[in-house]
Backbone bond lengths (Angstrom), bond angles and torsions (degrees), N, CA, C in turn:
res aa  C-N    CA-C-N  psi(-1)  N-CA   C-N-CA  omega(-1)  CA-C   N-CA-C  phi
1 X - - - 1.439 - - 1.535 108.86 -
2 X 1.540 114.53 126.83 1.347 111.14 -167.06 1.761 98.48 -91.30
3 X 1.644 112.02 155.19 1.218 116.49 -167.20 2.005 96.82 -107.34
4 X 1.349 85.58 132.57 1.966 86.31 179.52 1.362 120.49 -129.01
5 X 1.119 107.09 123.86 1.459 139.35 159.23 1.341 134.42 -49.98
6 X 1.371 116.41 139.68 1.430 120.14 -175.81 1.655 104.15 -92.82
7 X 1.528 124.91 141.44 1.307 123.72 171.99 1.495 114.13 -32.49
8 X 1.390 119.21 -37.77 1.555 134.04 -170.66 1.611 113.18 -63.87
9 X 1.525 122.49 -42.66 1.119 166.91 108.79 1.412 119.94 18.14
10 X 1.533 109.18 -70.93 1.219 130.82 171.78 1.427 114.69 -91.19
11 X 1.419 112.80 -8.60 1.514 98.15 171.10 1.181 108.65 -106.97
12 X 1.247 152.74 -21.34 1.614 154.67 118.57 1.483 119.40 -9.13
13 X 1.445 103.06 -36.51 1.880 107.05 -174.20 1.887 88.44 -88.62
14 X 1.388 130.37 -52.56 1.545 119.74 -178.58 1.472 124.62 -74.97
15 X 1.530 104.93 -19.59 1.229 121.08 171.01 1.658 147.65 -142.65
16 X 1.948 81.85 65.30 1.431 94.07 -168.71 1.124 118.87 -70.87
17 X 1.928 110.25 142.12 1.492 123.13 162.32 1.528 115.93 -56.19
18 X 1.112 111.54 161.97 1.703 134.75 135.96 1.872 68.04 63.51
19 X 1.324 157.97 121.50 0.694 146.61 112.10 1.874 118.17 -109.84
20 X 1.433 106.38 139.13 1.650 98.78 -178.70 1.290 120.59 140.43
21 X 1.587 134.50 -177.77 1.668 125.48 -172.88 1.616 71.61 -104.87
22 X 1.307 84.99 153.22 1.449 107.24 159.74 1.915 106.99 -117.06
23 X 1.704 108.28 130.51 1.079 134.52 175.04 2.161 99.55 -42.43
24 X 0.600 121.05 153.49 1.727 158.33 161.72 2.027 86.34 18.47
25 X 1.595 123.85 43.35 1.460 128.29 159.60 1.562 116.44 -1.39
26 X 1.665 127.44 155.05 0.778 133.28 135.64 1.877 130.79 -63.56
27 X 1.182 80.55 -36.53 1.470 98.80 170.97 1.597 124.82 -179.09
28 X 1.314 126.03 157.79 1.179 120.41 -166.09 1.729 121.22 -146.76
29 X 1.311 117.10 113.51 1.656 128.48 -162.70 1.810 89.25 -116.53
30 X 1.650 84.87 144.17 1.574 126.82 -179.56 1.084 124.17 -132.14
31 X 1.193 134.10 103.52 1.456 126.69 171.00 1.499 105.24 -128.87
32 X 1.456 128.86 143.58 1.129 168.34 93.47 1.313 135.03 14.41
33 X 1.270 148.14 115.09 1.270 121.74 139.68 1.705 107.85 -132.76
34 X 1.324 111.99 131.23 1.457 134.15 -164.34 1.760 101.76 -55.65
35 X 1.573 99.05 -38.77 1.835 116.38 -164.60 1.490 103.52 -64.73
36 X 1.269 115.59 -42.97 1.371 101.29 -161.58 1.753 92.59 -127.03
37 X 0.965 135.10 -21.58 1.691 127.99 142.33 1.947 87.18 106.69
38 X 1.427 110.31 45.14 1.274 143.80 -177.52 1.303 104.77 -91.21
39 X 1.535 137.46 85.57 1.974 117.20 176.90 1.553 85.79 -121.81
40 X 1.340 113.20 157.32 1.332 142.38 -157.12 1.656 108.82 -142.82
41 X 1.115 121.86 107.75 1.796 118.43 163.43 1.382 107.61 -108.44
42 X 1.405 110.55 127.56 1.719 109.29 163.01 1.655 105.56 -124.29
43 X 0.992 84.16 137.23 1.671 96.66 177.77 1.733 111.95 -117.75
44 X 1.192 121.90 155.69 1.910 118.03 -167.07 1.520 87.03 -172.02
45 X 1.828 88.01 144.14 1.240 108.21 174.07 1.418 89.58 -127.67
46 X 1.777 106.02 145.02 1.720 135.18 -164.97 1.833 93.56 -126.94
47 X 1.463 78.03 122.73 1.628 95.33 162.03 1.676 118.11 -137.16
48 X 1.565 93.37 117.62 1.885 70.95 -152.92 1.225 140.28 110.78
49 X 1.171 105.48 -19.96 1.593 114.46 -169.80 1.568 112.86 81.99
50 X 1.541 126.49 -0.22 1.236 143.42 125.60 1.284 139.70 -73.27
51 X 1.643 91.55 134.23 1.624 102.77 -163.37 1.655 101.06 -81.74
52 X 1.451 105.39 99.28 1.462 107.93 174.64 1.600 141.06 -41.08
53 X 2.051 90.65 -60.32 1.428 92.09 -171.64 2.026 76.72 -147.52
54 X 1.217 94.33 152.96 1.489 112.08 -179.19 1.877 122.21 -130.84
55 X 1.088 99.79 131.29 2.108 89.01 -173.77 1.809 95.05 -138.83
56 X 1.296 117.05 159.74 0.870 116.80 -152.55 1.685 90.85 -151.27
57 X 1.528 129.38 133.03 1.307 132.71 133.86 1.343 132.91 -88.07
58 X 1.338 144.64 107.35 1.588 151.06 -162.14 1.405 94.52 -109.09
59 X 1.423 108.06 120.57 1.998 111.93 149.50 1.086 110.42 -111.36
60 X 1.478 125.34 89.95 1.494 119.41 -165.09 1.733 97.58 -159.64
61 X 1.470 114.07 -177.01 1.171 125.80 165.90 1.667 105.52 -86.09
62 X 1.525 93.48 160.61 1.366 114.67 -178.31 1.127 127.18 -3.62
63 X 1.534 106.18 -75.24 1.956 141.67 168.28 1.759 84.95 -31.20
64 X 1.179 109.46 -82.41 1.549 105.44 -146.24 1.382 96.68 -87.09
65 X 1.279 138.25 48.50 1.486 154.90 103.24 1.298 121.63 -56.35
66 X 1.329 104.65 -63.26 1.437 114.46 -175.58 1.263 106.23 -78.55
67 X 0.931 155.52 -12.53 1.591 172.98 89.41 1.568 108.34 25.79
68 X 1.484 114.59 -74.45 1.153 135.03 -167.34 1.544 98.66 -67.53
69 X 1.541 107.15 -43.98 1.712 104.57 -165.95 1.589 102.65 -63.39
70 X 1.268 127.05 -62.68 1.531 146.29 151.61 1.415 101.37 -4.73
71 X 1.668 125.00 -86.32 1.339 113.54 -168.89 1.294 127.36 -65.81
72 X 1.951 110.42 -11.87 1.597 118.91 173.77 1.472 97.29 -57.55
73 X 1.599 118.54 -55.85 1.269 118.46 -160.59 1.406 110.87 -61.61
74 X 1.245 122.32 -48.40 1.683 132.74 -179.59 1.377 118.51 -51.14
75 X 1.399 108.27 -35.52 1.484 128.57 161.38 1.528 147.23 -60.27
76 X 1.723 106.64 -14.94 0.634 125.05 -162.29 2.049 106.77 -99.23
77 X 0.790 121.97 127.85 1.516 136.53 -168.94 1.386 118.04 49.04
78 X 1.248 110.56 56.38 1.318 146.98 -169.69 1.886 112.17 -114.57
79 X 1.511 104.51 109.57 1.876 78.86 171.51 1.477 103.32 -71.86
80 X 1.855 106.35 -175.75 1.018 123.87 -151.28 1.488 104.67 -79.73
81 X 1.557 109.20 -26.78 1.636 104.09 176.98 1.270 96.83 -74.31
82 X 1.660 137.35 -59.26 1.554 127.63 -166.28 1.207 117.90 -28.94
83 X 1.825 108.33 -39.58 1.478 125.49 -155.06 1.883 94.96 -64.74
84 X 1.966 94.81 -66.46 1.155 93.80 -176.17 1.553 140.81 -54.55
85 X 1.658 109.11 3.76 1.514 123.19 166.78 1.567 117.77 -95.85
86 X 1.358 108.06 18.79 1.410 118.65 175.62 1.882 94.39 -91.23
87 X 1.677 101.00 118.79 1.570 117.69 177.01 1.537 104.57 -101.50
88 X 1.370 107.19 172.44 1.513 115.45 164.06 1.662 103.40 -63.13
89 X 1.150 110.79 -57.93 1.378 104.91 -166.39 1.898 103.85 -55.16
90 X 1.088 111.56 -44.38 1.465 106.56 -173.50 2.162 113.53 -62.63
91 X 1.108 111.65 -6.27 1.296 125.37 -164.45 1.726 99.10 -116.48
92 X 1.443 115.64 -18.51 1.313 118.10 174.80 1.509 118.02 -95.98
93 X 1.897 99.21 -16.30 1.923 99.07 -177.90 1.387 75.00 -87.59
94 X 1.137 158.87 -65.60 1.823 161.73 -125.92 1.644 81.09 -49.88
95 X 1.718 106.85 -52.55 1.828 96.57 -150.91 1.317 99.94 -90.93
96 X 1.267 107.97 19.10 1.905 93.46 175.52 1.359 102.27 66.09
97 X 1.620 116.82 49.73 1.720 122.38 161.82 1.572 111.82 76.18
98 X 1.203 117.98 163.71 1.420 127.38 -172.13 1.238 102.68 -148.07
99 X 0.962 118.09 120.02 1.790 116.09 155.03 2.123 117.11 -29.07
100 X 1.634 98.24 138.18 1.146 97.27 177.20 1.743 114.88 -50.96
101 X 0.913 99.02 -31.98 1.780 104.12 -175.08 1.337 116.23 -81.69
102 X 1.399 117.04 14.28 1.243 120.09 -164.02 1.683 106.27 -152.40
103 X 1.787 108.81 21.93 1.121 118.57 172.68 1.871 128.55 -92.17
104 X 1.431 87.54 -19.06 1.867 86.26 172.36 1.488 92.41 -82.70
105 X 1.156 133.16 7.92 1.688 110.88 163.61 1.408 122.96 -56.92
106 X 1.750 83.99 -55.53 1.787 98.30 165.65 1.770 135.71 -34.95
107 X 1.286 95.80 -47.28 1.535 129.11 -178.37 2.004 100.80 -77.51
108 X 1.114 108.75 -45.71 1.823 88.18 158.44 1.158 145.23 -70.11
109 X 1.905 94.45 -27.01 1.521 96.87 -150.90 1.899 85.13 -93.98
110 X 1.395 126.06 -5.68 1.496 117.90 176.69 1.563 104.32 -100.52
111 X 1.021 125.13 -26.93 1.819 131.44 158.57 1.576 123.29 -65.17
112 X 1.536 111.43 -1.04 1.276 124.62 -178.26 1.940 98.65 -110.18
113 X 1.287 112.96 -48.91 1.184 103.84 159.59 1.440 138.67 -39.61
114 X 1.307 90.27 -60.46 1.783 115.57 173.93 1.578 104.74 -44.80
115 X 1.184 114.10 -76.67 1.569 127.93 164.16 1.545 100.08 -21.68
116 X 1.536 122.90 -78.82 1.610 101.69 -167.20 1.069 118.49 -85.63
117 X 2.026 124.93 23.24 1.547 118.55 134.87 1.267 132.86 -63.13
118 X 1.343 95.68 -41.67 2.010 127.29 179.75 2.265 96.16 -52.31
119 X 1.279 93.25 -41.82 1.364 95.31 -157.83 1.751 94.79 -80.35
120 X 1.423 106.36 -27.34 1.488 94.19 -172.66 1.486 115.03 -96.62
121 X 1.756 126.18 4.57 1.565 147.20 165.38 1.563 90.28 -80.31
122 X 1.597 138.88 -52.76 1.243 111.86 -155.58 1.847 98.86 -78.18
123 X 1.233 108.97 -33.96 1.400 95.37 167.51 1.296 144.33 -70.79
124 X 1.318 104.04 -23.46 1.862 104.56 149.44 1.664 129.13 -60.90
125 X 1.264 119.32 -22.74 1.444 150.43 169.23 1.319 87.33 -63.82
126 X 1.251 126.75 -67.67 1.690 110.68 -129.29 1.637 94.41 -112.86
127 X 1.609 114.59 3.55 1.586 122.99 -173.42 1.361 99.26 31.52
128 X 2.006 106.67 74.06 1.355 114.93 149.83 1.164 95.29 -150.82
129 X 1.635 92.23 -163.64 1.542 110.45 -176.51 1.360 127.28 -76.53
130 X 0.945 129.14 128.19 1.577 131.55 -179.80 1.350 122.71 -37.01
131 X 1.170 128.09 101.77 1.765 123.55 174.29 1.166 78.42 -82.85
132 X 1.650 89.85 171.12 1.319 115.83 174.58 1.807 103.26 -87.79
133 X 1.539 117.74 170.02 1.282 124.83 176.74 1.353 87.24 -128.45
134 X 1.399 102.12 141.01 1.582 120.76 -167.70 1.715 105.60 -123.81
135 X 1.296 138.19 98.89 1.496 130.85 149.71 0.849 114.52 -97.59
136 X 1.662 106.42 150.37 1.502 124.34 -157.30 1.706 95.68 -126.22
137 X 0.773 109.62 89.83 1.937 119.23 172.46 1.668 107.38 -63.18
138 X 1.325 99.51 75.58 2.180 97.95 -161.46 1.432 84.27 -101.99
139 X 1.593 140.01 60.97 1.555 128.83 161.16 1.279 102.78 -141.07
140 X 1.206 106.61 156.42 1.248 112.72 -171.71 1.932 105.08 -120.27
141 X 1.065 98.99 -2.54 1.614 87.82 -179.74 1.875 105.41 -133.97
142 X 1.218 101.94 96.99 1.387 113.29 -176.90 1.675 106.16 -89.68
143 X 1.254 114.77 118.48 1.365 136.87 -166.99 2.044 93.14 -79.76
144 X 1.337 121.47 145.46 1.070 148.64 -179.31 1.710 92.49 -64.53
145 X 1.347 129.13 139.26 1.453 129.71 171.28 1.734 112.64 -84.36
146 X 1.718 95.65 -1.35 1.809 105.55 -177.94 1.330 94.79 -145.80
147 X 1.463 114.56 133.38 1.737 128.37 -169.80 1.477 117.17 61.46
148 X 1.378 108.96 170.73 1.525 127.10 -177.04 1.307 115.93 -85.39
149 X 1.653 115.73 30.85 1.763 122.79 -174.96 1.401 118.23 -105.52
150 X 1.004 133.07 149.66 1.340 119.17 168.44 1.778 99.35 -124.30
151 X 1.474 114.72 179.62 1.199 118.01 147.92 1.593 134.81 -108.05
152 X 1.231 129.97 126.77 1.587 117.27 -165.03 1.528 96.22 -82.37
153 X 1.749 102.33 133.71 1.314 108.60 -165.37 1.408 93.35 -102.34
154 X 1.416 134.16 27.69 1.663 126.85 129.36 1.347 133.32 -82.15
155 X 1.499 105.94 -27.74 1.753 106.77 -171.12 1.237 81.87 -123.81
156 X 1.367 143.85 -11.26 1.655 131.91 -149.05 1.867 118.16 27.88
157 X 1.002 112.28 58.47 1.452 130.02 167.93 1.510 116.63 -99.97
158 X 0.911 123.82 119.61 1.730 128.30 -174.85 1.752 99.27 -52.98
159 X 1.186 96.26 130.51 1.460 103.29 169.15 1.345 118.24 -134.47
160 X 1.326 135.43 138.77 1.600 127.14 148.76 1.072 110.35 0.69
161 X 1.629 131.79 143.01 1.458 122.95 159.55 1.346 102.72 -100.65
162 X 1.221 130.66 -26.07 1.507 106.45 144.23 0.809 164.54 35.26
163 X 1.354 99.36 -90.39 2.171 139.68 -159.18 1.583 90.69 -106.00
164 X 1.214 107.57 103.61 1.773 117.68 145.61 1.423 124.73 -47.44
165 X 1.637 126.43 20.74 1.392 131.09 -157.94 1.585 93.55 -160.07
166 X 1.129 127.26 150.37 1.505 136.79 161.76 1.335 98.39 -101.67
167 X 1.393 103.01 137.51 1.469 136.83 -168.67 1.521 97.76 -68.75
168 X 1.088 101.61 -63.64 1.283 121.70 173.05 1.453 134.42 -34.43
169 X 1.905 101.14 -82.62 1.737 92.57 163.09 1.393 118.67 -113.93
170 X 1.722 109.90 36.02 1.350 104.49 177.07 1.498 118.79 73.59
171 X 1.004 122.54 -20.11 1.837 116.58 175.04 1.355 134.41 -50.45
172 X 0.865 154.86 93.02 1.298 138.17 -163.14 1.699 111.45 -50.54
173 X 1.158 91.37 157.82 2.012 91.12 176.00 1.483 116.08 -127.01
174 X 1.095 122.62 111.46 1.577 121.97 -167.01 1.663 96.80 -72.05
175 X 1.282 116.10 146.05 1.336 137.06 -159.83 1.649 94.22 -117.51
């Protein structure tokens, strides 16, 4: 089954923004996920309590390319609370929709942001240098935030949230 893309989508995956390390960060968030072998770095510099300039490294498929480029842009002259009200869903209408199988992209590439706000508040706190903040997305069965459904993030088939097993192809789903 072929997976399809919105023009928005596809022009983010050939022609990503803000991509790159950024020299001496305000701060810098990482997240992970083991399942689909998806890691995300965003780095942002704050002037102001505005997020100035934003760069991003993605090792991922397409989605969470175009993902990352999307929330650099959304991110950008944004204070730090605006930033942190950037959702998956708000980063998934931006691209003109995502395939169900291609929705925890969303959910990293705005939890990777968040992370290198988190990372650049503890260093204003502690008047140092920015570590990085590291999340590790180690589950594989993310429960629906409305009803008792999940999606199995091998076949993406609605399943019970429930059932430690997909109905479907039998996998178990760590909870």
């Amino acid at each position: 089954m072929a997976i399809r893309y919105s023009q928005t989508v596809m022009d983010h995956f050939t022609n990503p923004r803000n991509v790159g390390e950024m020299p001496d960060p305000d701060g810098v968030g990482e997240v992970g996920n083991p399942s689909c072998g998806d890691i995300m770095t965003f780095f942002i510099k704050v002037k102001d309590n505005v997020i100035e300039d934003v760069k991003f490294k993605t090792f991922g498929c397409g989605a969470a390319i175009a993902v990352s480029s999307m929330i650099s842009e959304m991110a950008k002259g944004k204070t730090l609370e605006e930033a942190l009200k950037i959702s998956n869903k708000d980063v998934a209408v931006q691209l003109e929709g995502l395939p169900q199988t291609k929705m925890h992209c969303s959910n990293l590439g705005a939890d990777a942001l968040h992370a290198a706000i988190r990372s650049y508040q503890k260093a204003k706190e502690t008047s140092g240098a920015p570590e990085k903040v590291v999340v590790d997305h180690d589950h594989d069965h993310e429960e629906e935030k409305e009803g008792s459904t999940c999606h199995c993030p091998h076949c993406e088939i609605e399943t019970p949230a429930e059932l430690p097993y997909c109905q479907s192809c039998g996998r178990e789903l760590k909870k």
